[in-house]
N, C-alpha and C positions, 0 to 999 in steps of 0.2 A: 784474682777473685772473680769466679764470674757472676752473672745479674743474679741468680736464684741466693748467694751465699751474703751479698752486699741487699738483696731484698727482692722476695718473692713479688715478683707481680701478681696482685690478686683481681677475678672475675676475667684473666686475660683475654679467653675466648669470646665471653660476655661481650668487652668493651673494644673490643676487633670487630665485630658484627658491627653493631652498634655503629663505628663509625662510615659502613659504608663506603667501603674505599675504592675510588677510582684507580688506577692505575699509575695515570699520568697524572694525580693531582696535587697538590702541596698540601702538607700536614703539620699539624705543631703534638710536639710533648710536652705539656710545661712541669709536667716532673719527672724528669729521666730517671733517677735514683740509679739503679744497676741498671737500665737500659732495656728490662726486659720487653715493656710495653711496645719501646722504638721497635728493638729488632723486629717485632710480629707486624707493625706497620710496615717498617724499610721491606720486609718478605711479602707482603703483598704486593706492593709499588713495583712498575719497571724502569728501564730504564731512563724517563724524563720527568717519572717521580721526585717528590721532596720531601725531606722530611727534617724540619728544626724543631730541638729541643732547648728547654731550659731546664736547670735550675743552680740553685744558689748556694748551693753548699761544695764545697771548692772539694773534696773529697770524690763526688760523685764525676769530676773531670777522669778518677784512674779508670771511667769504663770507658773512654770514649767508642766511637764505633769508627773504622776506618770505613769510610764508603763517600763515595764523589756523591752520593746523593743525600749527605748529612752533614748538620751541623749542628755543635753544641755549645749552649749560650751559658755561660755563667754567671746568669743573674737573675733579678726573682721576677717572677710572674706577673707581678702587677704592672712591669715597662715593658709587656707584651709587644706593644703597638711600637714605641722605639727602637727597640731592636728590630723587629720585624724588617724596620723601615729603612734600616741601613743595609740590609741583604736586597733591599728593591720590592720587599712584598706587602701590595697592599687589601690582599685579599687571599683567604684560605679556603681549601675543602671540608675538613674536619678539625677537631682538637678535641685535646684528652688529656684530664686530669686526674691524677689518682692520689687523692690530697694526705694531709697528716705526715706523721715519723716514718721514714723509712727505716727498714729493720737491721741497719748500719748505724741509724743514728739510735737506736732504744739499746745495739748492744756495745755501745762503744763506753763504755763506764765514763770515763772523761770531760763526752758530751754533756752526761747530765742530764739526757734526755728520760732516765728511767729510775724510778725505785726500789728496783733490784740492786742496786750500788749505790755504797757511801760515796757519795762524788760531789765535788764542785761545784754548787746549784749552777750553771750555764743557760744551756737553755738552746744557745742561739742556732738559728741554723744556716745563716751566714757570719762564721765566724768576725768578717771584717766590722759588723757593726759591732757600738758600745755596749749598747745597752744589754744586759746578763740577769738571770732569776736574782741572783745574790743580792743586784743593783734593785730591784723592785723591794725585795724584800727588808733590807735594811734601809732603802731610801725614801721608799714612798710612803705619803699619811694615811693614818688609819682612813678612813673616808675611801680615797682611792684604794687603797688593798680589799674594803668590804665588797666595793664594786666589781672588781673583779674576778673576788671570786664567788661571788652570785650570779655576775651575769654571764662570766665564762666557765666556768664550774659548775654553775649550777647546785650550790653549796647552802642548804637553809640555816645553817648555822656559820654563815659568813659575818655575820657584826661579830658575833662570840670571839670566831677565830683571827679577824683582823686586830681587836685591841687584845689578844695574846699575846700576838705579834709584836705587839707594837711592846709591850711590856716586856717580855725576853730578852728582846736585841738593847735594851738600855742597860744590860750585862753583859749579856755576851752578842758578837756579829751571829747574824745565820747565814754560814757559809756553806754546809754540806747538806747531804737528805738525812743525815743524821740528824745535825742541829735543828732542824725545821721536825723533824718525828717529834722529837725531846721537847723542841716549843710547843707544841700540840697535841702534845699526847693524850690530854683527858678528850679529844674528841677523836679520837682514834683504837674502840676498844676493840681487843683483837677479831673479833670475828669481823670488823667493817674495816678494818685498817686500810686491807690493799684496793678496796675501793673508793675510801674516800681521800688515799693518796693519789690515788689515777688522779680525779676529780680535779685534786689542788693543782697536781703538775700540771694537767693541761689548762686549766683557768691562766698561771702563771706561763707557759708555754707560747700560748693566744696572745699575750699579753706581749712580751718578750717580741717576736715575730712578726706583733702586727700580721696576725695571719688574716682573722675577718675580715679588714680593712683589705689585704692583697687580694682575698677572693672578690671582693665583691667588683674591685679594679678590672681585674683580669675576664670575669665575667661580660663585662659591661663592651671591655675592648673585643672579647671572643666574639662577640653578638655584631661588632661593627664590620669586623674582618671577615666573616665567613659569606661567603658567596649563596645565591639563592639554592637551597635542597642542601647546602652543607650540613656537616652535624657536628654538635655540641655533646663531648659523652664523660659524665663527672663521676666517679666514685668516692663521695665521702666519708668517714666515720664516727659522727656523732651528729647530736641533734642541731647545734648548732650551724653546723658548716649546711647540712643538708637542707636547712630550714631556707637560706639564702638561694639555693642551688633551687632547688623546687617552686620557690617565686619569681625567681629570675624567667626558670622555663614556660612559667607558665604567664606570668603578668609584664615580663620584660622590666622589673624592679622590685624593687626588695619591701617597701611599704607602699599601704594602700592601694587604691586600682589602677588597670592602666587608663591611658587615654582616651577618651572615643573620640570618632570621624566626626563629619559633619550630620553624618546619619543617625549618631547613637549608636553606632556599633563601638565596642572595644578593637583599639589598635594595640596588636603585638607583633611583637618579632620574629618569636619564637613558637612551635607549635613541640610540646612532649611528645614522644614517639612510644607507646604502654604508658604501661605504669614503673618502677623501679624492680629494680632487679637485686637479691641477695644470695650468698656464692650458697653451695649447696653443702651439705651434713659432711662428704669426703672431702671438697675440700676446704673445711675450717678445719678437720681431723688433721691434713697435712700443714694448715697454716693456720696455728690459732690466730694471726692477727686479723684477719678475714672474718673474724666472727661478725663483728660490729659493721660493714661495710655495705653501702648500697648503691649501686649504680643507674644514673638515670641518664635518658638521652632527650635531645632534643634537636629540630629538625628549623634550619633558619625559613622562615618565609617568605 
């Protein structure tokens, strides 16, 4: 399987600039998926180059890359800094993120990553943890389901649909995307369906993954690790991940303002290098998932 069929990397050329690559200097991917990102790094780099990846989904080990100048980490992003530290590195030039589903895990029916398939609510994308959609949705109280899928959904009719919820599964478990459609259905009338299915998956996805909670981790460690002029280059797909991503770059945290000096100046970390970046009209033709996608950089100070 090579990187394009296991998941196209998107904004590739975009987020290669972007990071600005020395030759000789150490790199992280902390999401490999199919490897396409690495390989365009590992092709800049020579030979005293580095370049470590992660991620977390035991699948994405079939691409590894042979090369003395790589290594691939199987585990999630937010223990950046631990791992790092076991290879000896305490300090990088670049990192890049190309967050969300990779296009192995929306087509793998099984995973449960998509609404195209009666499958398994799952979810996860480190198979080794417990916690599964199914487990959210038949376990948790209405109260918690409302919350989540308002605040990670972004769902105005999340009380409605959480005591649904809650009302269905005291008959029957909701174990597939079937049973969950069939729970929900009066707020799903056909012309909003496969939008307000995206919605719910990924509220319950967020949820599952602990993904906000990994970014903002992994964020926080990037910002520690990168050397002075390194760079920081994130492509996210939704409002929430990007909302994180764009405070980080610019306030060095996620609420309210930064710091100031002794002076009254604001103290940051990070200085954005433009403004965001979205792929262009041919290529979302060739890769619809690319639609939603925006890439922002930022430059360590």
């Amino acid at each position: 399987m090579n990187e394009f069929t296991y998941h196209r990397p998107v904004l590739l050329n975009e987020a290669i600039s972007g990071l600005n690559i020395k030759p000789n200097g150490t790199y992280v991917d902390v999401t490999f998926g199919g490897g396409g990102h690495s390989k365009a790094i590992l092709d800049a780099l020579d030979g005293s180059g580095k370049l470590f990846a992660f991620d977390q989904d035991e699948s994405a080990l079939q691409n590894n890359i042979e090369d003395s100048r790589f290594v691939l980490i199987n585990e999630n992003f937010g223990f950046l800094k631990n791992f790092l530290r076991l290879y000896g590195v305490s300090e990088i030039d670049g990192l890049l993120a190309d967050l969300g589903v990779s296009s192995h895990q929306f087509d793998e029916a099984d995973r449960g990553f998509s609404t195209r398939f009666d499958a398994v609510l799952d979810m996860r994308m480190d198979r080794k943890n417990a916690m599964t959609a199914r487990h959210i949705l038949n376990e948790y109280d209405e109260k918690s389901l409302q919350n989540i899928l308002f605040q990670y959904g972004e769902l105005r009719n999340a009380k409605g649909m959480a005591a649904t919820i809650i009302h269905f599964r005291k008959t029957k478990p909701i174990d597939t995307t079937e049973d969950l459609k069939t729970a929900l259905a009066k707020f799903l009338p056909g012309h909003v369906q496969n939008k307000v299915m995206a919605q719910i998956f990924q509220a319950i996805r967020i949820e599952v993954n602990q993904e906000l909670e990994a970014l903002k981790k992994m964020l926080v460690q990037a910002g520690e690790l990168l050397k002075k002029e390194g760079r920081l280059v994130v492509i996210s797909y939704h409002s929430l991940e990007d909302r994180l991503v764009k405070r980080y770059m610019r306030n060095g945290q996620f609420e309210g303002e930064p710091e100031r000096d002794m002076f009254g100046n604001f103290t940051v970390p990070m200085k954005p290098i433009g403004k965001f970046t979205v792929p262009t009209e041919s290529e979302i033709q060739e890769n619809s998932r690319a639609r939603s996608a925006k890439l922002r950089i930022a430059e360590k100070l």
